[in-house]
Each structure stands twice: as structure tokens, then as C-alpha cells.
C-alpha distance (Angstrom), angle and dihedral (degrees) to the residues before:
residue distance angle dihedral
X1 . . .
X2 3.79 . .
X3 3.30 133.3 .
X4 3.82 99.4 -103.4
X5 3.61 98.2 54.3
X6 4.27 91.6 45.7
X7 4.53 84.5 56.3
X8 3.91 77.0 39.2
X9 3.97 96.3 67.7
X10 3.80 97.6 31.9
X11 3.99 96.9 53.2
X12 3.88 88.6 43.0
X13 3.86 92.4 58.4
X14 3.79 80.5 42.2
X15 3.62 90.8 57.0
X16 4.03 100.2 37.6
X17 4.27 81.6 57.9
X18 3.56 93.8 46.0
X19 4.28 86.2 45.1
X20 3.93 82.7 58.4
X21 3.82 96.1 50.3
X22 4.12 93.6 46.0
X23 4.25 82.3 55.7
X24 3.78 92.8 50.6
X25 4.07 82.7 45.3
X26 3.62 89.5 64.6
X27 4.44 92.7 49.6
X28 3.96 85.6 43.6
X29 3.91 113.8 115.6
X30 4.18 109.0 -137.6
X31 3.82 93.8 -122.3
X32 3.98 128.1 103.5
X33 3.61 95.0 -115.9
X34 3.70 95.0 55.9
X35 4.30 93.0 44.8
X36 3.96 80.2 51.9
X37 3.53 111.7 34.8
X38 4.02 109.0 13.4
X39 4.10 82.0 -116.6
X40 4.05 86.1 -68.0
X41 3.89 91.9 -80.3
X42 4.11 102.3 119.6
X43 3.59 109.3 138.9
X44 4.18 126.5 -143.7
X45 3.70 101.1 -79.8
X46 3.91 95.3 41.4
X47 3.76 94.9 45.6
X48 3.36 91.6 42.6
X49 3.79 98.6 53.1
X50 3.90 96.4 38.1
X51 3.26 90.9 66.5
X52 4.01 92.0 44.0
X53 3.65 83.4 50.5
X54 3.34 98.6 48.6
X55 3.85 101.4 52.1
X56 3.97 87.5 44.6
X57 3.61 88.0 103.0
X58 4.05 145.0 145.7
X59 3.61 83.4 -77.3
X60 3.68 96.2 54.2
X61 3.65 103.6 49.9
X62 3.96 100.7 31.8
X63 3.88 111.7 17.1
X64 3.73 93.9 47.1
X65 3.52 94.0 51.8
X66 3.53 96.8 33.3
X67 4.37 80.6 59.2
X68 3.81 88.3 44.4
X69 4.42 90.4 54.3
X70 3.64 88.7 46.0
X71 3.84 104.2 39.6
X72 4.03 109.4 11.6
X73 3.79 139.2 -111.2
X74 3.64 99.2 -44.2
X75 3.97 94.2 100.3
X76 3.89 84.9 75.0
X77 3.64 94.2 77.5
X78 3.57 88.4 38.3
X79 3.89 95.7 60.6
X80 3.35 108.9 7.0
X81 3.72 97.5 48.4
X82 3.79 118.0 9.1
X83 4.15 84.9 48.5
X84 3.04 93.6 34.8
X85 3.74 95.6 63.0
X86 4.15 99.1 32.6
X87 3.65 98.6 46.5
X88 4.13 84.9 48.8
X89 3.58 90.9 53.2
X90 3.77 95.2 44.9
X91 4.30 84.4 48.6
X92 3.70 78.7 72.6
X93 3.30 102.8 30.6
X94 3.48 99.8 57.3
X95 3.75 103.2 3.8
X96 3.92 95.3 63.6
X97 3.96 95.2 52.2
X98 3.99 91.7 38.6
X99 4.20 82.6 53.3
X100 3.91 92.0 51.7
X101 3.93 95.1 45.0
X102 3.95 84.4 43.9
X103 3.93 93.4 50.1
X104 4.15 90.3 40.8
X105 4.06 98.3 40.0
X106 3.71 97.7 21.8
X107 3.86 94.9 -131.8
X108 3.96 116.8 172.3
X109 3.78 94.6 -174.1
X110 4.30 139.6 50.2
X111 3.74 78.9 -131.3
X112 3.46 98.5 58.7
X113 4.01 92.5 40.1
X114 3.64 97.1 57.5
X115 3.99 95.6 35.9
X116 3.67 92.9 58.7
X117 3.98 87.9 49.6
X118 3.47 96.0 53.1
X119 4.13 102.9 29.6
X120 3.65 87.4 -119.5
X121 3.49 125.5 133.3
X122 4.06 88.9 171.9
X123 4.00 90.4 59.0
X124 3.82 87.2 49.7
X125 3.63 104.8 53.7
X126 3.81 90.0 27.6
X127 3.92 80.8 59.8
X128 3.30 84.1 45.6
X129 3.96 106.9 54.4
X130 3.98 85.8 44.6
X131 3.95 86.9 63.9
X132 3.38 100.2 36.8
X133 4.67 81.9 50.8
X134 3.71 88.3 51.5
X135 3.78 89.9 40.1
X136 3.52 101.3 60.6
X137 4.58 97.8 58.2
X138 3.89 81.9 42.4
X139 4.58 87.4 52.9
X140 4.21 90.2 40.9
X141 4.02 87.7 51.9
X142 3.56 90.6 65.0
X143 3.82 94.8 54.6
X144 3.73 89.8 34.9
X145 3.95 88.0 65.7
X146 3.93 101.7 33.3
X147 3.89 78.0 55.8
X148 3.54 97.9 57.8
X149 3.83 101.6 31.2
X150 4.22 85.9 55.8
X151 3.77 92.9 46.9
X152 4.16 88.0 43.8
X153 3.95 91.2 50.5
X154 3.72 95.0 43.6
X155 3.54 101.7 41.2
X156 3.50 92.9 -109.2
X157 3.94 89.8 -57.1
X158 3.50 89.2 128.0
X159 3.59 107.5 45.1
X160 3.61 125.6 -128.7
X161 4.06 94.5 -108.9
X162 4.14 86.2 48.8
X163 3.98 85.4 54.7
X164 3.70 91.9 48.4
X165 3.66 100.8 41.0
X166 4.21 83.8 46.6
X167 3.84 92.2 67.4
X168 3.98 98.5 34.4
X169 3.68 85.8 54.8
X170 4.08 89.2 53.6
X171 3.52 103.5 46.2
X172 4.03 87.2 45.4
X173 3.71 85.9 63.9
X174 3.54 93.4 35.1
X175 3.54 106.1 62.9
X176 3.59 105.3 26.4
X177 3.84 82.6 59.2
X178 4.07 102.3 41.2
X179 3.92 114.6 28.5
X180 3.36 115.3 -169.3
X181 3.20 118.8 -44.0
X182 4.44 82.2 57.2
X183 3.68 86.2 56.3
X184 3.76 102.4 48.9
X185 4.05 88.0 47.0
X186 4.13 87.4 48.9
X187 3.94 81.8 49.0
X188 3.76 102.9 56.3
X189 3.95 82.4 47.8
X190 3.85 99.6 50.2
X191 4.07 93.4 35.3
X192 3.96 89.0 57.3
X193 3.48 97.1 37.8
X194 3.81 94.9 49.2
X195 3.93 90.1 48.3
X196 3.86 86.8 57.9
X197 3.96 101.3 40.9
X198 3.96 87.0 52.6
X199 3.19 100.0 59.0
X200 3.27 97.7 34.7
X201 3.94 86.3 52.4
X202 4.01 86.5 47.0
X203 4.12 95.3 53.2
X204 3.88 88.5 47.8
X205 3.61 99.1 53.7
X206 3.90 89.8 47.0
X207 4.05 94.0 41.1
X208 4.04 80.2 56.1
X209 3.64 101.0 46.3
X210 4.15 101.4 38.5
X211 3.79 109.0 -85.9
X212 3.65 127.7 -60.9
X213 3.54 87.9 -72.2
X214 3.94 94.2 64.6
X215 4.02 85.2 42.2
X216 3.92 90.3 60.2
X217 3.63 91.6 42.4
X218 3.15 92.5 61.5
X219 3.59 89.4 61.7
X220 3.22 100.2 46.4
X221 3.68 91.2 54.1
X222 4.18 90.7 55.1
X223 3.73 113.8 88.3
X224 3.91 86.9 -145.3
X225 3.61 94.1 48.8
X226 3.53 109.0 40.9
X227 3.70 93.8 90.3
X228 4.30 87.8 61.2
X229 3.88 84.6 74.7
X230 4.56 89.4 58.8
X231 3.75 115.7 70.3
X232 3.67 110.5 -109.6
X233 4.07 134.4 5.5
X234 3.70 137.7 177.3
X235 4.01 90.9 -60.9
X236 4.07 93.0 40.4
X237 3.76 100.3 58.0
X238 3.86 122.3 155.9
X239 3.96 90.0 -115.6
X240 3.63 97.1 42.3
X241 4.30 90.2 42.2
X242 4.07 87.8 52.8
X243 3.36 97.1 42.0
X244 3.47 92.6 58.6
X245 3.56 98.3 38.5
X246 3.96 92.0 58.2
X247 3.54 93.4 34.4
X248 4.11 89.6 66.3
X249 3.21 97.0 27.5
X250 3.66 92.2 62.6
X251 3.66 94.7 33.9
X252 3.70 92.0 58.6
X253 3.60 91.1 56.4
X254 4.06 92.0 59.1
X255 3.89 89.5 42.4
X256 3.93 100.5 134.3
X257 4.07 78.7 -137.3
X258 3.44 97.6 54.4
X259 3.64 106.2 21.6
X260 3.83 85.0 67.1
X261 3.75 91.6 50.7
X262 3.80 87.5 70.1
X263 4.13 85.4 65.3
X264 4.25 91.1 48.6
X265 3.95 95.9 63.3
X266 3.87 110.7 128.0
X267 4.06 85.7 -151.7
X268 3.74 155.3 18.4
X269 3.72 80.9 -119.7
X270 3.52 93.0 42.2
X271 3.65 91.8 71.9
X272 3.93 98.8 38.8
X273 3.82 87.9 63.0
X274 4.02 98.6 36.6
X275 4.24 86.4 54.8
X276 3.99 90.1 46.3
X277 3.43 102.1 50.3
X278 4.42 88.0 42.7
X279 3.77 96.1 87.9
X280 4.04 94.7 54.2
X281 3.93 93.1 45.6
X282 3.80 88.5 60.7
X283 3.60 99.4 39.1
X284 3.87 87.3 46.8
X285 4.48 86.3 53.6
X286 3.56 100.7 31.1
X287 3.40 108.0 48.4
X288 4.12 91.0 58.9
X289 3.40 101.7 39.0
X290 3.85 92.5 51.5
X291 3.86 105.1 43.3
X292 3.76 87.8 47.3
X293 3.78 75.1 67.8
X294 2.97 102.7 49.7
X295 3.87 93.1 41.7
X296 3.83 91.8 55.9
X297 3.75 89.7 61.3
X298 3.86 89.8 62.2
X299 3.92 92.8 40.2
X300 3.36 83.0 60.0
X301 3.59 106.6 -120.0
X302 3.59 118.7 172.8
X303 3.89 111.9 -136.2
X304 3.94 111.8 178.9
X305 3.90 122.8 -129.8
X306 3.67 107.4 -74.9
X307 3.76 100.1 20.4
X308 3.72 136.1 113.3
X309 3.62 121.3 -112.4
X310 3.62 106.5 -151.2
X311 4.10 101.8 66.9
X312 3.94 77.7 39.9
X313 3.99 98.7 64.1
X314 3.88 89.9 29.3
X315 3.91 89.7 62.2
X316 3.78 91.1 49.2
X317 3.59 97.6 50.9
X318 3.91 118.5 19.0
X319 3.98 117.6 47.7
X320 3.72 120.2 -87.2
X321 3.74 93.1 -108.8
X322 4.03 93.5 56.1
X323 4.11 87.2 45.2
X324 3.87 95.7 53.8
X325 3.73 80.8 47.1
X326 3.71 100.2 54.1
X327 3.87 77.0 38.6
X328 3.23 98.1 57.1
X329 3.86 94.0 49.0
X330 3.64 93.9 59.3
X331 3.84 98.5 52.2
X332 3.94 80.4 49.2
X333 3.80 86.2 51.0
X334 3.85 94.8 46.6
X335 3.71 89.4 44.2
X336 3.65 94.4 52.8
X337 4.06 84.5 47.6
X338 4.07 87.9 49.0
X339 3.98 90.8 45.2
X340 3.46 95.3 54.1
X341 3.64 92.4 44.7
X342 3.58 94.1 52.5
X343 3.83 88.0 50.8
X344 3.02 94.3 52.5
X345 4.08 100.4 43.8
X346 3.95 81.5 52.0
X347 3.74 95.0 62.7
X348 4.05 91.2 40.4
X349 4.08 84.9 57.2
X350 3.69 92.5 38.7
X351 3.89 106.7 42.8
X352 3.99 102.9 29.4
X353 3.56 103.1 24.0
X354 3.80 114.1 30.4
X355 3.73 97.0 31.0
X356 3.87 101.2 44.6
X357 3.89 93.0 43.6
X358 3.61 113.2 23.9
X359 4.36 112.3 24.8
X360 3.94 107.7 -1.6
X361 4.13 86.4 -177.5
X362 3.72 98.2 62.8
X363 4.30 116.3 160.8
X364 3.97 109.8 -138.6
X365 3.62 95.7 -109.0
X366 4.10 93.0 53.3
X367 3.90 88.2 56.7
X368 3.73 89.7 48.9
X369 2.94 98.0 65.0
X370 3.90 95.9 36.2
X371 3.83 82.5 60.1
X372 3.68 93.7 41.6
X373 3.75 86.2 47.1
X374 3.75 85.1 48.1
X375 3.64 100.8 51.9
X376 3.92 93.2 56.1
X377 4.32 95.2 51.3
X378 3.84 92.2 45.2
X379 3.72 89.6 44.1
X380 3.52 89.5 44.2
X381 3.91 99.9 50.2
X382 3.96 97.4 48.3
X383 3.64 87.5 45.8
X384 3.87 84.1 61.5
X385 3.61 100.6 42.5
X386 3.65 90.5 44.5
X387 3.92 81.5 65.7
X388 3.81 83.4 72.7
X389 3.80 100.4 62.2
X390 4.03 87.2 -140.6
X391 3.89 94.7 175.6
X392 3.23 144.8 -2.7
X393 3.95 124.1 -85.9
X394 3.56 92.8 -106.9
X395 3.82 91.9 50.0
X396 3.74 105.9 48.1
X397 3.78 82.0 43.6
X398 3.99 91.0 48.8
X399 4.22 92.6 51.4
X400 4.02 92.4 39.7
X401 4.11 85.1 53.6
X402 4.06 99.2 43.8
X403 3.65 95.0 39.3
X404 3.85 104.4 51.7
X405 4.18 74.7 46.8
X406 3.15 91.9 73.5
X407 3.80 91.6 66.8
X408 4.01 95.8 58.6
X409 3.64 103.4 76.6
X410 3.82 96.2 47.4
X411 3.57 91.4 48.5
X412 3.80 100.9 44.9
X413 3.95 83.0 45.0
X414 4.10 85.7 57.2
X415 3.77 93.2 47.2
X416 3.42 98.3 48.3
X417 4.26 110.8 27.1
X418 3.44 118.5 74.3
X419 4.02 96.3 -161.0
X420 3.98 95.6 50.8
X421 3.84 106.1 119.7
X422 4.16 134.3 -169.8
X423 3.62 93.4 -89.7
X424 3.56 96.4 51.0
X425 3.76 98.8 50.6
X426 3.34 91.2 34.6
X427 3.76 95.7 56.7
X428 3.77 90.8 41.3
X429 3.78 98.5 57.4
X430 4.13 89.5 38.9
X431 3.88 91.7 42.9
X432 4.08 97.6 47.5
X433 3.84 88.2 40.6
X434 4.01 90.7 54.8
X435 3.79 85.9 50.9
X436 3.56 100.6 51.1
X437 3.68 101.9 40.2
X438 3.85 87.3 56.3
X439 3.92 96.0 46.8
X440 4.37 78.6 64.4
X441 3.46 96.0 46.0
X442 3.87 125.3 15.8
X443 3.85 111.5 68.4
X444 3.41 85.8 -143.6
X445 4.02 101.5 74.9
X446 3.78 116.2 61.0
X447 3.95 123.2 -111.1
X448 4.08 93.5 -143.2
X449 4.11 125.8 13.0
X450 3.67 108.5 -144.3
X451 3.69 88.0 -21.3
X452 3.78 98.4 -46.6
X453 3.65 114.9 116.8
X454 3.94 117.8 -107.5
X455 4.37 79.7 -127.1
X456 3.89 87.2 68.9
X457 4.02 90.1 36.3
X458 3.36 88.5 53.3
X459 4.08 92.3 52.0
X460 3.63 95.4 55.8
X461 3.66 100.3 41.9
X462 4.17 92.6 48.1
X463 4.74 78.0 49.1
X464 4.46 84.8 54.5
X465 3.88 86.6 37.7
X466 3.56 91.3 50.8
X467 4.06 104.4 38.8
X468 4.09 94.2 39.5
X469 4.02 90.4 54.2
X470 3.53 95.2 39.5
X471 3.39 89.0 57.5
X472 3.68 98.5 43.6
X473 4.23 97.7 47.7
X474 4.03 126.1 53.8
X475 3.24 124.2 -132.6
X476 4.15 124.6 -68.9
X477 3.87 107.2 -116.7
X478 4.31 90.8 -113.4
X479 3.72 91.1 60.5
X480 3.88 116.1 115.2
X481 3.74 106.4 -166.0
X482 3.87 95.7 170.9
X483 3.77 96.1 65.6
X484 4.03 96.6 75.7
X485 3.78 86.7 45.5
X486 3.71 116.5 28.2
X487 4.05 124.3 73.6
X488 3.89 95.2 2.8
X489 3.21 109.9 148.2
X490 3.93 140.4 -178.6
X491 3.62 123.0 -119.4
């Protein structure tokens, strides 16, 4: 199949998603809380699948099952249930008290929840440049992998900056044009469709090769794979497997993308369904996507340094036309991750940095088109530093995870703790974000501690950061401790 007609099915899926977000354009209000939040009326199934949607990312569909090829099956319980079950908990957790401060207050951002708490418009948009940091890796893995999974497909006929630019250019268009409410309907599209392409991808590789038995075989049979079939090796240790099971977990939760999902629910209800049905999306996505990694390694198929395995083993053993399919599906999936993103990164700039220190009285349409204006420089400059290749998938994934983590604790603390004051919080977020950012890049601080990653270290010492000055400092004059307490009430 040439060339042509491979580009051919990936921009028309492209297109049919972008088709859907021009039809939710027409339904969309012109007002900042409707670009943002849809006017906090998505129902079970869209919630539920916008957030699917928007975590099916680069590092979903090639760095887990590049890890899976290079290190075995493990990452399952890593993602599909360890995540699967904290992130669901924290939905609640966090989600249901963000969605009744949200509904009371009308907050659109974290920034704007926690700044109005503590009468701090230096916690909110220093909460907001930390997200916005942590953002950007998270935005350049997307282009990173529809970069290499074009140039794998084609046979490097389209380059890897051609595959990049591709999907920046689309989810430009797309969310300057749709908002919210576009990219939750694009969501439920690409989260259902995804489900179904993986598994169909999975039962065609293993209908080629024998059955799933023959695939394990196959492992079993390789000297450097007949550890995947054991639970746990050098790589897989306990520390290492909850470290990076919290790590996300938690991370996920202060996801600008996600985090303002929790203020979107139509319902109370809304979100007790959306959290209980998490845990079985992600075992039903994960669990195909990364032992068809780990098969390929015992099927022998040879993946160069630097590529992705999936469009690798799907070009081996499912016609071209099904691969640029499946293909196609997870650039939609990483652009509906990188849409939402940018979204969200435009409201962070908008709401808690531009409006708080630059023009506080700012009419809807002049922060559309801040955001709009927003979307297309932040786009822009991951796009180009994607160009670099700075890390692997797996790493820029890794950092985006553990350092939005570092939010979590302070924040639950905040929703939950009546005596927590500025400083504390304050000094928490600042103290664990110091920590972390210098585990990545001074020599001098330690990546892991006894095999726990300097991510989770950096959790619990922004918690005792947080507690011990909390306890030692009263609260500033601005603070209103009431509001996350006081008249709250269920639907």
C-alpha cells in the first residue's frame, strides 16, 4: 500500500474528529467558562471518556509498550491496575470537593481555587507557572511519538519532524476552533474507537502468530525473555513498581487537563459513576496495548534504538491498511490528550497569570483570544523543542508525572485540613518542587533513595514541609478558611 493512501487514512480520521469539534463549535456559548468548562454540564459517558481520551496519550500507546518490549508485562499492574485504582479513588477524593467549590465559587482553574482560599494571588499563579513547567514535556511527548510512529509506518517517508508538525498543526486548529465542549465530544469518539482498534489490533497479531499460547512460548523459549513470564526482576522491584504507581497516580490527579475535569461534571452522581467505571477502562486499554509489547519481544521483532514498538509489530503482522488505522487512532488519541492540554494551559495563563498580574478586568472575548493566542505559541514552542528529541518517551513522560505529583499532597491537605495556612502550602509546593527539579538535573541529588524514586521522596517531604509549617505559622489576614467547609452542599 503506498505511501499516499497510508497519510490518506490517518488525515481522514484526523478530519472526521476535527468535523465533530466544528459541530460542537456551533452549540458552544461565547463565554470563558463555556471554552473551558462546557458550562459544567458533561454527563456520565462524556466525562467519563474525556478523561479516558485525554490520558490516551504518546505515553500510552508507545512508551508503555515500548517499557513492556524492553522489560516485560509488569507495567500492566502498574497502569492498568495500580493507576487505575488510585487515580479513581483520588476522582473522588479530590474531584467531588473540587466539583462543589467549582459549582459554589464558580472557579475554572486549581489556581484560582486555592488563591481564593488563601488570599494569595502569588500561590495561584505560582501554582500556575508550575503546571504550565510540567505542562509543556507532557505537550512535546505527544509530537515526540506522532513523529516517530509516522516515520516507523512510512519507512521514514515522512520524516519524523513532518509527523510532528502534522499533529501540532491539527490541534492548533482544533482547539482554537472547538473549546471544550468540541473536545469532550472528539473524546467520547477517540476513547471508544481506540478501545475497539486495540483489541482488535491485539486478536490479529495473535490469530497470525498461533494464539496467545504460541505468543508466550515464544518467550519462554528466549533466554532473554524467559524471565517476562516471573513476576518481578531487577527493573520490576516493589520500590521502583510503587513508586511509579503513586507517582502517576497522583500526578494525574493535578493534570491541568484532568484536574479541571473534576469542575465540568453535570452531577454529584455524575462523578460517582465516571470514578467507578475508571479502573475497568484502563484495564480494558492497557492490558492489550502493553502485552502486545511484550509479545513482540518474543516474536522477535526487531525495533531499532529510539523507535516505537507498536506500529513496528502491527506492520509485521496485520495489513498496512488496518496499521495506519490503529495508527491513525493513536495520533487522534494523543491529539485529543494535546488539545485538552492546550486548553487547559490557556486558561492557567489566562485566569491565574494574565488576569491577576497584568489586566484583572478582562471582557470574555479579550481572554479568548488571549487563550486562543495562547494555544498557538505553546503549541508552537514544544513543537520546536520536540525537534530536539531531548528524552526518551518514557522520560519526559516520567518527569511530567512526578512533578505535577508534587502538587497532590498540598492540595488534598488544603481541601481537607482546616488549620493549613499560606505559608505552609506555600512552602510545601515550593519546597517539594525545589527537590524534584534538582533530582533531574543537579548530580548532586539522587534519582531513587534506596530504590524509591526522588518523585515519591519528593511527595512526602513537600506532606512534612507542609504539616510542620502549618503548624508553626497562623494564618495571613486574606485567608478564608470557611469557604472549603461552610455551605457545601450535595446536589
Amino acid at each position: 500500500m503506498s505511501v499516499a493512501l497510508q497519510l490518506g487514512i490517518i488525515v481522514g480520521y484526523l478530519l472526521i474528529a476535527l468535523a465533530v469539534g466544528l459541530v460542537a463549535y456551533r452549540m458552544t456559548d461565547r463565554t470563558a467558562e463555556d471554552f473551558y468548562l462546557a458550562s459544567r454540564t458533561l454527563g456520565t459517558v462524556v466525562l467519563l471518556f474525556t478523561t479516558f481520551a485525554t490520558l490516551l496519550s504518546a505515553f500510552t500507546f508507545f512508551a508503555g509498550p515500548n517499557v513492556a518490549y524492553a522489560r516485560g508485562p509488569e507495567w500492566v499492574l502498574v497502569m492498568g491496575l495500580m493507576d487505575g485504582i488510585i487515580f479513581a479513588i483520588l476522582w473522588y477524593v479530590i474531584g467531588y470537593k473540587q466539583w462543589l467549590l467549582g459549582r459554589q465559587y464558580g472557579y475554572v482553574t486549581l489556581g484560582e481555587m486555592l488563591g481564593d482560599r488563601f488570599g494569595s494571588r502569588w500561590l495561584r499563579g505560582f501554582v500556575a507557572g508550575v503546571s504550565l513547567l510540567w505542562l509543556f514535556p507532557y505537550v512535546m511527548l505527544q509530537q515526540v511519538g506522532a513523529g516517530t510512529a509516522l516515520e516507523a509506518l512510512t519507512d521514514g517517508a515522512v520524516s519524523y519532524a513532518a509527523g510532528a508538525g502534522l499533529i501540532t498543526a491539527f490541534m492548533i486548529l482544533y482547539v482554537v476552533v472547538a473549546g471544550m465542549r468540541g473536545v469532550a465530544w472528539t473524546d467520547t469518539l477517540q476513547g471508544a474507537f481506540m478501545l475497539v482498534t486495540t483489541w482488535v489490533a491485539l486478536l490479529w497479531v495473535l490469530a497470525a502468530v498461533g494464539g496467545p499460547g504460541a505468543a508466550t512460548a515464544a518467550l519462554a523459549s528466549n533466554p532473554e525473555t524467559a524471565d517476562f513470564l516471573s513476576l518481578g526482576s531487577g527493573y520490576y522491584t516493589p520500590q521502583w513498581m510503587l513508586s511509579t504507581a503513586v507517582v502517576i497516580g497522583f500526578g494525574v490527579a493535578m493534570f491541568p487537563q484532568v484536574n479541571q475535569r473534576f469542575f465540568a461534571a453535570g452531577s454529584r452522581t455524575v462523578l460517582k459513576r465516571s470514578f467507578a467505571l475508571w479502573p475497568i477502562l484502563c484495564v480494558l486499554l492497557f492490558v492489550p496495548s502493553f502485552m502486545l509489547g511484550a509479545w513482540a519481544r518474543g516474536l522477535e521483532v526487531a525495533v531499532p534504538e529510539g523507535a516505537n514498538v507498536l506500529p513496528l509489530v502491527l506492520a509485521a503482522y496485520t495489513p498496512t491498511w488496518f496499521a495506519a488505522l490503529v495508527i491513525a487512532g493513536a495520533m487522534a488519541a494523543m491529539m485529543s490528550s494535546s488539545d485538552s492540554m492546550l486548553l487547559s494551559g490557556s486558561s492557567y495563563f489566562t485566569r491565574d497569570l494574565y488576569r491577576p498580574f497584568i489586566q484583572r478586568d478582562l471582557s470574555d472575548r479579550r481572554e479568548g483570544l488571549l487563550a486562543r493566542g495562547g494555544v498557538v505559541f505553546f503549541a508552537s514552542a514544544a513543537f520546536v523543542a520536540s525537534l530536539q528529541q531531548p528524552a526518551t518517551l518514557f522520560e519526559l513522560g516520567e518527569a511530567a508525572f512526578s512533578g505535577f505529583a508534587q502538587l497532590a499532597l498540598p492540595v488534598l491537605l488544603a481541601l481537607y485540613w482546616r488549620r493549613i495556612t499560606r505559608a505552609g502550602i506555600t512552602a510545601g509546593v515550593v519546597v517539594s518542587q525545589l527537590f524534584y527539579v534538582s533530582s533531574l538535573f543537579l548530580p548532586a541529588v539522587p534519582g531513587s533513595y534506596a530504590g524509591w524514586s526522588a518523585g515519591l521522596v519528593g511527595m512526602g517531604l513537600g506532606l512534612v514541609v507542609t504539616v510542620v509549617v502549618s503548624l508553626l505559622t497562623s494564618p495571613a489576614a486574606a485567608e478564608r478558611r470557611a469557604i472549603y467547609f461552610d455551605g457545601l452542599g450535595a446536589d
